[in-house]
Chimera marker file (.cmm) of the C-alpha trace (Angstrom):
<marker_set name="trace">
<marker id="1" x="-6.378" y="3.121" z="16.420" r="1" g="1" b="0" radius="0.5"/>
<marker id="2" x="-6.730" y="2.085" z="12.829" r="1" g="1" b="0" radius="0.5"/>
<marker id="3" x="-8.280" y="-1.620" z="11.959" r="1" g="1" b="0" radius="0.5"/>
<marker id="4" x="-5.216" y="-3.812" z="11.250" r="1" g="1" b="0" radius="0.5"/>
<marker id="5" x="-5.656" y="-5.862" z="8.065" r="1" g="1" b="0" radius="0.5"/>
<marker id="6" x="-6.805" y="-9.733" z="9.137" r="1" g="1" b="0" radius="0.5"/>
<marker id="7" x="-5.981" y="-10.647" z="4.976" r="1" g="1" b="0" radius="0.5"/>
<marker id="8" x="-3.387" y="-9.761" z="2.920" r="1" g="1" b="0" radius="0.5"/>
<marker id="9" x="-5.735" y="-7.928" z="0.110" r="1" g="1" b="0" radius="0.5"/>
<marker id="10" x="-6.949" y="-6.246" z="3.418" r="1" g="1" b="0" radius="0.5"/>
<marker id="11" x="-4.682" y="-4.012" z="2.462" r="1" g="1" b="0" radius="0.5"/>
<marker id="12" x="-5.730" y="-2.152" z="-0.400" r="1" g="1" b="0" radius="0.5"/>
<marker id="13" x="-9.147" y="-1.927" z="0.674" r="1" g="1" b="0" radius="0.5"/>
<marker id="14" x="-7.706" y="-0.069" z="3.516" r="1" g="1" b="0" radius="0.5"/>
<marker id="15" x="-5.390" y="2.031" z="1.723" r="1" g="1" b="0" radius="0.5"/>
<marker id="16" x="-8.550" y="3.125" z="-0.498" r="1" g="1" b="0" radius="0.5"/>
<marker id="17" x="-10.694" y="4.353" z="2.573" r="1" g="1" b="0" radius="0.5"/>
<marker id="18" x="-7.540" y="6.255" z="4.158" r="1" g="1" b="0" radius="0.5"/>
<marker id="19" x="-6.192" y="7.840" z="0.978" r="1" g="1" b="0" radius="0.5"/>
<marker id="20" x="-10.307" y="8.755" z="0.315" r="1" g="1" b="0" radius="0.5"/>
<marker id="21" x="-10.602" y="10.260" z="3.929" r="1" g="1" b="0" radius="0.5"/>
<marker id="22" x="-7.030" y="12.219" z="3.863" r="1" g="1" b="0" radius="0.5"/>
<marker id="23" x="-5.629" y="9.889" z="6.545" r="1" g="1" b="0" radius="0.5"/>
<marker id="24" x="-1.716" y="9.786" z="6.291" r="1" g="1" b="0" radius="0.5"/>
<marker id="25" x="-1.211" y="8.534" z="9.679" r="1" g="1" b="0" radius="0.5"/>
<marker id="26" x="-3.402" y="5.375" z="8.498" r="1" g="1" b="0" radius="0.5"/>
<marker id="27" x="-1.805" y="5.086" z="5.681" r="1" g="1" b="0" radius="0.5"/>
<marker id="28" x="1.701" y="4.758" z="7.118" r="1" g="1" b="0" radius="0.5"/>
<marker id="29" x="0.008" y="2.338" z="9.520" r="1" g="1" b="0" radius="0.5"/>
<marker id="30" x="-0.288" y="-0.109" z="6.719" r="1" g="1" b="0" radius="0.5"/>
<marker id="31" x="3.425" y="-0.557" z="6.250" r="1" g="1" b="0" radius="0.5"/>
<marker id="32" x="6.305" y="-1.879" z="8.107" r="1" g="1" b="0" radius="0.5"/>
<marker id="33" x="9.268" y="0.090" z="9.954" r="1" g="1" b="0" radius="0.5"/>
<marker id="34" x="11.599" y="-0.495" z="6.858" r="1" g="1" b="0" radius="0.5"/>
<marker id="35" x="8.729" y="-0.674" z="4.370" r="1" g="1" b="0" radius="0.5"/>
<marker id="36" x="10.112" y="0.418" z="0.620" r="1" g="1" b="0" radius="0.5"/>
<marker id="37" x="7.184" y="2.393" z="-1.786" r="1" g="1" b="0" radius="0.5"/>
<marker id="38" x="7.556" y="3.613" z="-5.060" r="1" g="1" b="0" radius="0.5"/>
<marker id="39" x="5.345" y="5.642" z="-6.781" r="1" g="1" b="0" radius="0.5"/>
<marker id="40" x="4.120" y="5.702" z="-10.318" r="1" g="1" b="0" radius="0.5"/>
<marker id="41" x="6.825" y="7.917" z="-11.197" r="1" g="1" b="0" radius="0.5"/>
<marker id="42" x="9.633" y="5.956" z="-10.066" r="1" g="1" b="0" radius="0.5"/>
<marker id="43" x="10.354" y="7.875" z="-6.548" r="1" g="1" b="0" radius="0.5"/>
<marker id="44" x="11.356" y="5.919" z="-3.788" r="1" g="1" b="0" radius="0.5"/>
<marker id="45" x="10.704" y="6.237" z="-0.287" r="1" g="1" b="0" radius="0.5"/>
<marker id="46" x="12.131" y="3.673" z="2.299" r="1" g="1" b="0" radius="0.5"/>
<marker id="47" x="10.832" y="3.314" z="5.971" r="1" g="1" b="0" radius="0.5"/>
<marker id="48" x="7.887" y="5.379" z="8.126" r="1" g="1" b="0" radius="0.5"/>
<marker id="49" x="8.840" y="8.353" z="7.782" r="1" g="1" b="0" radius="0.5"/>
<marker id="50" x="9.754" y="8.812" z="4.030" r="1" g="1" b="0" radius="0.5"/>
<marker id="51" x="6.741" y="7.053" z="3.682" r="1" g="1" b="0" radius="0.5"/>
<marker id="52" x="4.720" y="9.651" z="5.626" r="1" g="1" b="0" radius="0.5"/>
<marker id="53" x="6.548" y="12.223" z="3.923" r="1" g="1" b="0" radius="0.5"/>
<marker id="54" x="5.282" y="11.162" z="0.690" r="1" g="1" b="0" radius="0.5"/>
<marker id="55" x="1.917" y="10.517" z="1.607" r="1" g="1" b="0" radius="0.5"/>
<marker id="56" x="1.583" y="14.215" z="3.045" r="1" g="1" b="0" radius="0.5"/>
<marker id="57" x="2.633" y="15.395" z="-0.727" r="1" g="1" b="0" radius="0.5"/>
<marker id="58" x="0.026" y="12.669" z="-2.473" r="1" g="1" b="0" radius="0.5"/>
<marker id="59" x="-2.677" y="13.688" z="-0.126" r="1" g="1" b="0" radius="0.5"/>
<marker id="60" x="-1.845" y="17.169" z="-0.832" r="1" g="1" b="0" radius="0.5"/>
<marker id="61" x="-4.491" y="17.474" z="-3.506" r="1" g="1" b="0" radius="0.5"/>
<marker id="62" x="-7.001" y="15.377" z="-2.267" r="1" g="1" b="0" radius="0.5"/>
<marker id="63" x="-7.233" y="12.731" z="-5.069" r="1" g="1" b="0" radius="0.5"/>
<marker id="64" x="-10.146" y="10.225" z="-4.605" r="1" g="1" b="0" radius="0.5"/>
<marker id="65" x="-9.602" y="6.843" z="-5.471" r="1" g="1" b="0" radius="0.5"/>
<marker id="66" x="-11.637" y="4.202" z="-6.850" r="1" g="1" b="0" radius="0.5"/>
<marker id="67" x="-12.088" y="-0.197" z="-5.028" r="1" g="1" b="0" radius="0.5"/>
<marker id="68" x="-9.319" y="-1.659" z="-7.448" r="1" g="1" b="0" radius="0.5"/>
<marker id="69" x="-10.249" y="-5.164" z="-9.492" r="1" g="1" b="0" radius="0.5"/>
<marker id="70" x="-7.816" y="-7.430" z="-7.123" r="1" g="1" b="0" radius="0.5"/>
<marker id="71" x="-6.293" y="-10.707" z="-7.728" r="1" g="1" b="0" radius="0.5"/>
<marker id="72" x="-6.403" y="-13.098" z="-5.355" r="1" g="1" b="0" radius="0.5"/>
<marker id="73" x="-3.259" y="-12.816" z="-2.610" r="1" g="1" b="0" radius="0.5"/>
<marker id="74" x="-0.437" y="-15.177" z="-3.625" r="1" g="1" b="0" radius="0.5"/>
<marker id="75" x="0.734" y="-16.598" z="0.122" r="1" g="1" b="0" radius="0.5"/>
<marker id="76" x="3.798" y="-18.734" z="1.254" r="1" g="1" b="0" radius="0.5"/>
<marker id="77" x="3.638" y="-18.723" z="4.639" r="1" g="1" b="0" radius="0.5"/>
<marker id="78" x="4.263" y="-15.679" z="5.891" r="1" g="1" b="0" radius="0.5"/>
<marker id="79" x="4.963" y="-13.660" z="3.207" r="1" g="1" b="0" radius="0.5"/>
<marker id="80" x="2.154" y="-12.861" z="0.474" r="1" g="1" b="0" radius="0.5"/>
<marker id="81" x="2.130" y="-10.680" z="-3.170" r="1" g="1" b="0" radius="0.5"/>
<marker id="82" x="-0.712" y="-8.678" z="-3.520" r="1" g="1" b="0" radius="0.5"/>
<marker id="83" x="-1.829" y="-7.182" z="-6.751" r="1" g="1" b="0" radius="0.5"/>
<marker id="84" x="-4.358" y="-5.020" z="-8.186" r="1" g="1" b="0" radius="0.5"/>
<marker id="85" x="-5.467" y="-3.325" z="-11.493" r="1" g="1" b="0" radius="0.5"/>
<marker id="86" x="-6.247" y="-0.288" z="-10.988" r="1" g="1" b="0" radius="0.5"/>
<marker id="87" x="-9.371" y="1.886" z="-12.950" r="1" g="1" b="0" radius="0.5"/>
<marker id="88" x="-6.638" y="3.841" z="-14.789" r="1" g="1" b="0" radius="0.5"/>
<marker id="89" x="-5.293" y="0.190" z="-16.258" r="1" g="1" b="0" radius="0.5"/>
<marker id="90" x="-2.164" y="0.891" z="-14.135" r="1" g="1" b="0" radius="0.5"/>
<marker id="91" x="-1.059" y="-2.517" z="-12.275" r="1" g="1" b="0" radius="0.5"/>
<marker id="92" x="0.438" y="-2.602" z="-8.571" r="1" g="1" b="0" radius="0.5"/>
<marker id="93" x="2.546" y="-5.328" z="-6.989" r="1" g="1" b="0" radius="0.5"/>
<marker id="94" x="3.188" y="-5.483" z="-3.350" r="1" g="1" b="0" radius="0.5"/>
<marker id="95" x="4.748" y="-7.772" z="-0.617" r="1" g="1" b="0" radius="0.5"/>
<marker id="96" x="3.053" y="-7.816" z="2.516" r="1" g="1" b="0" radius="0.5"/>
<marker id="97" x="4.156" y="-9.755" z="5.685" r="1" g="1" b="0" radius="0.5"/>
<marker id="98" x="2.373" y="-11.423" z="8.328" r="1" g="1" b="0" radius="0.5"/>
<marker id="99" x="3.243" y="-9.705" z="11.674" r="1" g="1" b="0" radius="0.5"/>
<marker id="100" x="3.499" y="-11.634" z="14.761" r="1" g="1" b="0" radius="0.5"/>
<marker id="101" x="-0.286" y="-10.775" z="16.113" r="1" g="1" b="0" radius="0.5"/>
<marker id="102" x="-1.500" y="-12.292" z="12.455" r="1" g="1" b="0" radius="0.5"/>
<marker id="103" x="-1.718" y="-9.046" z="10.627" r="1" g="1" b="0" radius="0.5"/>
<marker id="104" x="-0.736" y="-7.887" z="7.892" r="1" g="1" b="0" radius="0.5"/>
<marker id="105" x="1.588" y="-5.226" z="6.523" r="1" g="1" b="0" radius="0.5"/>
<marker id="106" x="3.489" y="-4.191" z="3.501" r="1" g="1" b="0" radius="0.5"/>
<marker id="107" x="7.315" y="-4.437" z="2.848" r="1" g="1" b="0" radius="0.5"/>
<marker id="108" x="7.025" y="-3.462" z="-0.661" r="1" g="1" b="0" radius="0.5"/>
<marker id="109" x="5.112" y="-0.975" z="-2.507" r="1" g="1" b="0" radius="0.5"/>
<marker id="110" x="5.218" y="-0.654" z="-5.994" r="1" g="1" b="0" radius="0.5"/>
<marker id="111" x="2.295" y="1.876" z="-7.240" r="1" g="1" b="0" radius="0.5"/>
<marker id="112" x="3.280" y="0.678" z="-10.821" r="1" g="1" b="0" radius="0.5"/>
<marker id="113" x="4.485" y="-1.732" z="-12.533" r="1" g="1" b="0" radius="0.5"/>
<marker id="114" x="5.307" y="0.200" z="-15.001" r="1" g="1" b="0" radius="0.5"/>
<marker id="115" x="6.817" y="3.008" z="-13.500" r="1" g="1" b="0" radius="0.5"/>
<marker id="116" x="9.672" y="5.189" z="-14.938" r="1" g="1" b="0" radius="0.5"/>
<marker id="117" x="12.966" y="4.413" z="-12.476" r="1" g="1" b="0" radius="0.5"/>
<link id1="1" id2="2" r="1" g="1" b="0" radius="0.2"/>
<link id1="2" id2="3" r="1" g="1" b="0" radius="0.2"/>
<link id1="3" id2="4" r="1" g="1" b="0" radius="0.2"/>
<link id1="4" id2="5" r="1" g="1" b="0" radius="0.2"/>
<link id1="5" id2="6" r="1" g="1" b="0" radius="0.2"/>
<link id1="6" id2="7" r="1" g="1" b="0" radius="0.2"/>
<link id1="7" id2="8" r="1" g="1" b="0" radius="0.2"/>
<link id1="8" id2="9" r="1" g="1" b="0" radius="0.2"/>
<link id1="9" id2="10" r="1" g="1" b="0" radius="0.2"/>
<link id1="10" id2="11" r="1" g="1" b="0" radius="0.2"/>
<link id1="11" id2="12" r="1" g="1" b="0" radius="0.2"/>
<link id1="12" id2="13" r="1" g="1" b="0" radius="0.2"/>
<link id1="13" id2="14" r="1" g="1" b="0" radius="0.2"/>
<link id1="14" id2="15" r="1" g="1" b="0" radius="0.2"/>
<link id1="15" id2="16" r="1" g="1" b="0" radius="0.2"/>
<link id1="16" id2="17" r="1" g="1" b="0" radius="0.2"/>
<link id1="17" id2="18" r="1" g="1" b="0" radius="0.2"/>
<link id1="18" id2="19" r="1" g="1" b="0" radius="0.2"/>
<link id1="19" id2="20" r="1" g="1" b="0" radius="0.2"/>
<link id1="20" id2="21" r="1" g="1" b="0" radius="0.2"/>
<link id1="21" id2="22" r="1" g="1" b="0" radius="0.2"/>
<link id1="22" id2="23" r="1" g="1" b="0" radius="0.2"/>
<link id1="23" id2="24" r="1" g="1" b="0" radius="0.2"/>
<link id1="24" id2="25" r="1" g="1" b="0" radius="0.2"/>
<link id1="25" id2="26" r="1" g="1" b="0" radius="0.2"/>
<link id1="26" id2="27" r="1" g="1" b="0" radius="0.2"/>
<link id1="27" id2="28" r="1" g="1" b="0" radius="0.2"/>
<link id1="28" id2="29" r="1" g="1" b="0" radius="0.2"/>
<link id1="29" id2="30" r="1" g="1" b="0" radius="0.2"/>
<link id1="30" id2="31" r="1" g="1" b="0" radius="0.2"/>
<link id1="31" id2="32" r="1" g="1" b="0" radius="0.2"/>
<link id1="32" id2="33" r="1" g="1" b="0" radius="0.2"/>
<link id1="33" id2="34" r="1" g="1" b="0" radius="0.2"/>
<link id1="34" id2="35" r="1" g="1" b="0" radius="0.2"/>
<link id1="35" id2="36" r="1" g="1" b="0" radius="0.2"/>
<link id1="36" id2="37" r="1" g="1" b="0" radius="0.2"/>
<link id1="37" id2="38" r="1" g="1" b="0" radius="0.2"/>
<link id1="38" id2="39" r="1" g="1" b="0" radius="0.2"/>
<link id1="39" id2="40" r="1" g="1" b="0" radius="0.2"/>
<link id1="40" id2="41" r="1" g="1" b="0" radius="0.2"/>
<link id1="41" id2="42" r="1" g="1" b="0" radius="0.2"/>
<link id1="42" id2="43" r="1" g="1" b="0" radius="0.2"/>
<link id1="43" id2="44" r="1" g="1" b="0" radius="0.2"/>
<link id1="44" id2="45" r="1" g="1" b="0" radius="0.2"/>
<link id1="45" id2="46" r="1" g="1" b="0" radius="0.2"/>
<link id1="46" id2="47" r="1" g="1" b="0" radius="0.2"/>
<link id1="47" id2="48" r="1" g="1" b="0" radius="0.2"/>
<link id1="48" id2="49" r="1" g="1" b="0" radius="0.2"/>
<link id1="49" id2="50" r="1" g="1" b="0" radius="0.2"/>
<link id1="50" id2="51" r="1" g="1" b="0" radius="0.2"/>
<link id1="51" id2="52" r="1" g="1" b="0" radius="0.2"/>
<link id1="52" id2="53" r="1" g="1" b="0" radius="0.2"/>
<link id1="53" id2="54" r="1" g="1" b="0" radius="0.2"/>
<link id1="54" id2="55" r="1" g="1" b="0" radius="0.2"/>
<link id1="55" id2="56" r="1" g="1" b="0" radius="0.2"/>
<link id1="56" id2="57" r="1" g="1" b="0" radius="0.2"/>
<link id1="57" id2="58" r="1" g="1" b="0" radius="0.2"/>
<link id1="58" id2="59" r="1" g="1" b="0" radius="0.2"/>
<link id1="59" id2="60" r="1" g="1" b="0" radius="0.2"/>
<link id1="60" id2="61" r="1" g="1" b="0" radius="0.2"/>
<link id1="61" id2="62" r="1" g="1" b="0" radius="0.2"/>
<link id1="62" id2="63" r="1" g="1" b="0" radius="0.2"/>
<link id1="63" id2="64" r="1" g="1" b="0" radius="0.2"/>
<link id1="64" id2="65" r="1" g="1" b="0" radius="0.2"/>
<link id1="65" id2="66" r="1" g="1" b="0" radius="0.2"/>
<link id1="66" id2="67" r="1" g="1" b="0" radius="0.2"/>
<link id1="67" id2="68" r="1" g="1" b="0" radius="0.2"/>
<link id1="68" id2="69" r="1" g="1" b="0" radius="0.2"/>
<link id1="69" id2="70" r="1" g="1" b="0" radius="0.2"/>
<link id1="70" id2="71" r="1" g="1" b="0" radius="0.2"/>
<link id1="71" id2="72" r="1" g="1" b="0" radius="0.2"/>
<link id1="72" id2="73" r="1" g="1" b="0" radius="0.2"/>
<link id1="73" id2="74" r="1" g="1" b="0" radius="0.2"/>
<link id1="74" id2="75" r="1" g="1" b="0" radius="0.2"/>
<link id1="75" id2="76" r="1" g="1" b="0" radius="0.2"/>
<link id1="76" id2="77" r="1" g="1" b="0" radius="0.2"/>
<link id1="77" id2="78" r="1" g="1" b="0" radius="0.2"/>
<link id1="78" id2="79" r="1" g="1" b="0" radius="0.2"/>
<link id1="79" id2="80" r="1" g="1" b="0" radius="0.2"/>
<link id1="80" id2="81" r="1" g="1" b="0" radius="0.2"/>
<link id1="81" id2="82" r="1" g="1" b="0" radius="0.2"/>
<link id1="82" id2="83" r="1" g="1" b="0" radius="0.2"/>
<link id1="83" id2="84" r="1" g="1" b="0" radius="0.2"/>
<link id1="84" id2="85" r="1" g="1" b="0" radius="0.2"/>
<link id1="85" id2="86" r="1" g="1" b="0" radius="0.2"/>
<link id1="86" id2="87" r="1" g="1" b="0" radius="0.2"/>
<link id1="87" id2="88" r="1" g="1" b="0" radius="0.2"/>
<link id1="88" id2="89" r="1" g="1" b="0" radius="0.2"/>
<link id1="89" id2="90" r="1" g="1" b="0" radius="0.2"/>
<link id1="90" id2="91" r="1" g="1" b="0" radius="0.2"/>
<link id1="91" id2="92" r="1" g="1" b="0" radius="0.2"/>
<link id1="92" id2="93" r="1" g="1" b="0" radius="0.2"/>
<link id1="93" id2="94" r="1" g="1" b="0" radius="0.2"/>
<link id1="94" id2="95" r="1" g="1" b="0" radius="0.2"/>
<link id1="95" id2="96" r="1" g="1" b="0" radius="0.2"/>
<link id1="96" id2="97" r="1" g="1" b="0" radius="0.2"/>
<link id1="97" id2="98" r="1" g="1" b="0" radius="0.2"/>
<link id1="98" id2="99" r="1" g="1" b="0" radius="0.2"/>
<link id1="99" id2="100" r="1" g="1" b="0" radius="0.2"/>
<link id1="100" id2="101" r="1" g="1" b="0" radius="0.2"/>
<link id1="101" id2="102" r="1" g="1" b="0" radius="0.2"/>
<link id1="102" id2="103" r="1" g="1" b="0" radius="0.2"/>
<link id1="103" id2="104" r="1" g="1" b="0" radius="0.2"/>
<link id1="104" id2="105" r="1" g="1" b="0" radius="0.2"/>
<link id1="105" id2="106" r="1" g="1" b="0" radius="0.2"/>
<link id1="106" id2="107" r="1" g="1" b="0" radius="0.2"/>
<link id1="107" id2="108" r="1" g="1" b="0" radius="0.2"/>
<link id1="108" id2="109" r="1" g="1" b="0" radius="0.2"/>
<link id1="109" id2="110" r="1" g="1" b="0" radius="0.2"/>
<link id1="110" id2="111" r="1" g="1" b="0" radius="0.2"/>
<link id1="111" id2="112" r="1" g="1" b="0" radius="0.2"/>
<link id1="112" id2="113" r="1" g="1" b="0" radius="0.2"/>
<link id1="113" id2="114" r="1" g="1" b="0" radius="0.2"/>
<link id1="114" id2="115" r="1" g="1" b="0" radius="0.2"/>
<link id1="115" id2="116" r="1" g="1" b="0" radius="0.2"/>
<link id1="116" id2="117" r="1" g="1" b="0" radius="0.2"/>
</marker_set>
């Protein structure tokens, strides 16, 4: 059982130890059922198991990643953005929800905000 995120910028902390350890399974465990990612390259993939699909192929090389300089979570109720720069001076942006037992989870996942679509 993976540690649910208790904070929205829970998130990308988490996604930093599982993508660092190989750990697709807990990286699909940070979004929801219907979640939408895209990647830096502008390649989409909507719900679990795209989403797994994709994180098999990322994984694939074992890329290590590096605690990103985050903003502060930007809530309304129960929806929050979540933002971070990253060491490369790439940008995210993602939606996260909170779930009914007061997690967290992402709806949207964009790896870029400047990536090519």
């Amino acid at each position: 059982m993976h540690q649910q995120a208790n904070d929205p910028n829970d998130l990308e902390k988490y996604f930093v130890e599982r993508a660092n350890a190989g750990d697709v399974e807990g990286l699909v465990a940070l979004y929801e059922r219907n979640a939408v990612l895209v990647d830096s390259n502008g390649e989409i993939a909507k719900g679990l198991n795209q989403i797994r699909e994709f994180f098999v192929k990322f994984l694939a090389s074992r890329p290590q990643f590096e605690p990103s300089n985050q903003a502060a979570a930007i809530c309304s109720e129960d929806i929050a953005l979540t933002s971070s720069n990253l060491s490369n001076g790439d940008v995210t942006a993602e939606i996260a929800r909170r779930q009914p037992d007061g997690s967290w989870l992402w709806v949207v996942d964009q790896f870029s905000l400047g990536a090519k679509r």
